[in-house]
BAVEX-596728 format. One record per residue (C-alpha): residue in one letter; z, x, y. Coordinates in steps of 0.5 Angstrom, whole numbers, padded with zeros to 4 digits, always signed. Layout:
BEGIN
AZXY/...
//
This chain:
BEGIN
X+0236+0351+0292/X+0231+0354+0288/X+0234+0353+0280/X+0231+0346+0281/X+0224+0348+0282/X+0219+0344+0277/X+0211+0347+0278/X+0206+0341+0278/X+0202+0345+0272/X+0199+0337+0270/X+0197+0337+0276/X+0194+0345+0277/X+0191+0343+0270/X+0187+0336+0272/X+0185+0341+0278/X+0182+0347+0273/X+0179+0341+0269/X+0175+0338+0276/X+0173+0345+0276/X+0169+0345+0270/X+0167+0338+0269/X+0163+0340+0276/X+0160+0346+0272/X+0158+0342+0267/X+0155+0337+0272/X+0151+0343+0275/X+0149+0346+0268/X+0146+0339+0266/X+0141+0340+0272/X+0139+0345+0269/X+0131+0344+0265/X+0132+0347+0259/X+0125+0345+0256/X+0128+0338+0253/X+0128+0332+0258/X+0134+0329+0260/X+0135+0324+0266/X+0141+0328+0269/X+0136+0334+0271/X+0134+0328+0277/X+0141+0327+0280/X+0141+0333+0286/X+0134+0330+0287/X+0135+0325+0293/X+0130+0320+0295/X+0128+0318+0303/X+0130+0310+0301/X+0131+0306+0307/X+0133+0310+0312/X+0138+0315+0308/X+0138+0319+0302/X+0139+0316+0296/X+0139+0319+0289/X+0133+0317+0284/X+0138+0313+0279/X+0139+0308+0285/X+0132+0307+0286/X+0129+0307+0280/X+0132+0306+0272/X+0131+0313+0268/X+0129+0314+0261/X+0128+0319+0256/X+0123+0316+0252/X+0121+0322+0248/X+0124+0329+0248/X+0119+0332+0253/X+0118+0326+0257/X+0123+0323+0263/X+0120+0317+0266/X+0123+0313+0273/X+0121+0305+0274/X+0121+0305+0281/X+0125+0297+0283/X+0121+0298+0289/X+0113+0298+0290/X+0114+0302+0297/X+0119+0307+0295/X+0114+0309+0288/X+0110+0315+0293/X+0116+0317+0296/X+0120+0319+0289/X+0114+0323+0287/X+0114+0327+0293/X+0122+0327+0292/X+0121+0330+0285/X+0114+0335+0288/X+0119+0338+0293/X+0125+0339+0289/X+0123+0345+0286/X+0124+0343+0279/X+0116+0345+0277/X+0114+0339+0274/X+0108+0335+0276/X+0110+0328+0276/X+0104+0322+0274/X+0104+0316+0276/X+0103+0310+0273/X+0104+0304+0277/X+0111+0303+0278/X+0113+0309+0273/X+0113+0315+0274/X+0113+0320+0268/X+0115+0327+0268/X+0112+0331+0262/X+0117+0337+0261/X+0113+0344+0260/X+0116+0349+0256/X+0120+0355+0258/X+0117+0362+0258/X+0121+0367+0256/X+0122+0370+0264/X+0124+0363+0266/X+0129+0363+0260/X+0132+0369+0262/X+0132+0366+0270/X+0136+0360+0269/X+0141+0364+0264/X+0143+0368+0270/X+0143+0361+0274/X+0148+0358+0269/X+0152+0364+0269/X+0152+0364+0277/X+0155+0357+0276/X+0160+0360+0271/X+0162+0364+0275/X+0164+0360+0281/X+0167+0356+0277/X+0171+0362+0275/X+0173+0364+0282/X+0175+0356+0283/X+0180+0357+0277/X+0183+0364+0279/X+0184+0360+0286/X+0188+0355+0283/X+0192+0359+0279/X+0193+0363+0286/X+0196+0357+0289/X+0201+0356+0283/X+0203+0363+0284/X+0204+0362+0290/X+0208+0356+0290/X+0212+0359+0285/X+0213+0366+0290/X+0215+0361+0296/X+0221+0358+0291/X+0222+0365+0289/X+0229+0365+0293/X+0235+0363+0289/X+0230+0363+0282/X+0233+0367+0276/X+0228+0372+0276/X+0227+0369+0268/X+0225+0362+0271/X+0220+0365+0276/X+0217+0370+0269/X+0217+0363+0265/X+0213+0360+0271/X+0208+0364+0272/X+0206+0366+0265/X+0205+0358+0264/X+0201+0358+0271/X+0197+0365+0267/X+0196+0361+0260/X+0193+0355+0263/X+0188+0359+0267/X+0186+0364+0261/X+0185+0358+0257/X+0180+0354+0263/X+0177+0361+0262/X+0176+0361+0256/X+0173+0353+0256/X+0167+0355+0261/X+0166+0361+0257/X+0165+0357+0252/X+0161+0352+0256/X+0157+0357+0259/X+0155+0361+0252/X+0153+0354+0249/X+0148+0353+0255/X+0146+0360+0255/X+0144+0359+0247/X+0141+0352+0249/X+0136+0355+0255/X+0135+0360+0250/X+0132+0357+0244/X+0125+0356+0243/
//
């Protein structure tokens, strides 16, 4: 019964990479000193009655490498945007001109460094645990086919399932220590 058992690892793959390309979404959030548009996109607006991220209110630019500007499509919306930005807890002071709001990025000190290193390791760090959950789920996709299975087949299974695992780890280590350097550098 059992002899034919073929664990999915493109799929359990596909998921630990989901897992990652999401560290990397929340890691991108995160201000580094340097401007970048993706620190806007958790931020959402109150645009005609529901929440609606900035980038679908406004176009977003980095014009230089401390200032991110928004040129809000809509007039109306432009108060709406700042307060959006005020509220989110970035610690950035946006300035109106217009229709463009420009937010001047300010450097870190050396306490708000170490902060977000220990955010970006938090983030890491549930990336793990989604990672190990998955590999959990292969292992007990191999356990529930275990009868009938030659018990060489269940070891190779589950050394494939731990490979892949230990190899995801590695990469949001990888991905973690470059942010790491990255918030850290002056």
């Amino acid at each position: 019964m059992a002899d034919d058992f073929e664990l999915d690892t493109d799929d359990l793959a596909r998921r630990m990479d989901g897992a990652i390309a999401n560290l990397r979404v929340e890691l991108a959030s995160l201000r580094t000193g340097r401007a970048s548009g993706s620190m806007l996109e958790p931020i959402m607006v109150d645009a005609y009655g529901s929440p609606t991220p900035i980038n679908q209110v406004g176009t977003v630019n980095v014009p230089e490498p401390r200032m991110v500007t928004i040129n809000v499509w809509d007039k109306g919306l432009v108060n709406k945007v700042e307060k959006a930005i005020r509220e989110s807890g970035l610690g950035i002071n946006p300035q109106m001109n217009g229709t463009i709001i420009m937010l001047p990025i300010p450097e870190l000190n050396e306490e708000r460094r170490r902060e977000l290193t220990k955010v970006a390791g938090q983030y890491a760090e549930s990336t793990r645990v989604a990672i190990r959950n998955l590999r959990r789920d292969g292992m007990d996709q191999i356990k529930k086919a275990k009868d009938g299975m030659a018990e060489d087949d269940q070891k190779f299974w589950e050394s494939a399932v731990q490979e892949l695992t230990d190899a995801h780890i590695r990469r949001v280590d990888e991905t973690l220590e470059t942010k790491q350097a990255e918030i850290m550098q002056v």
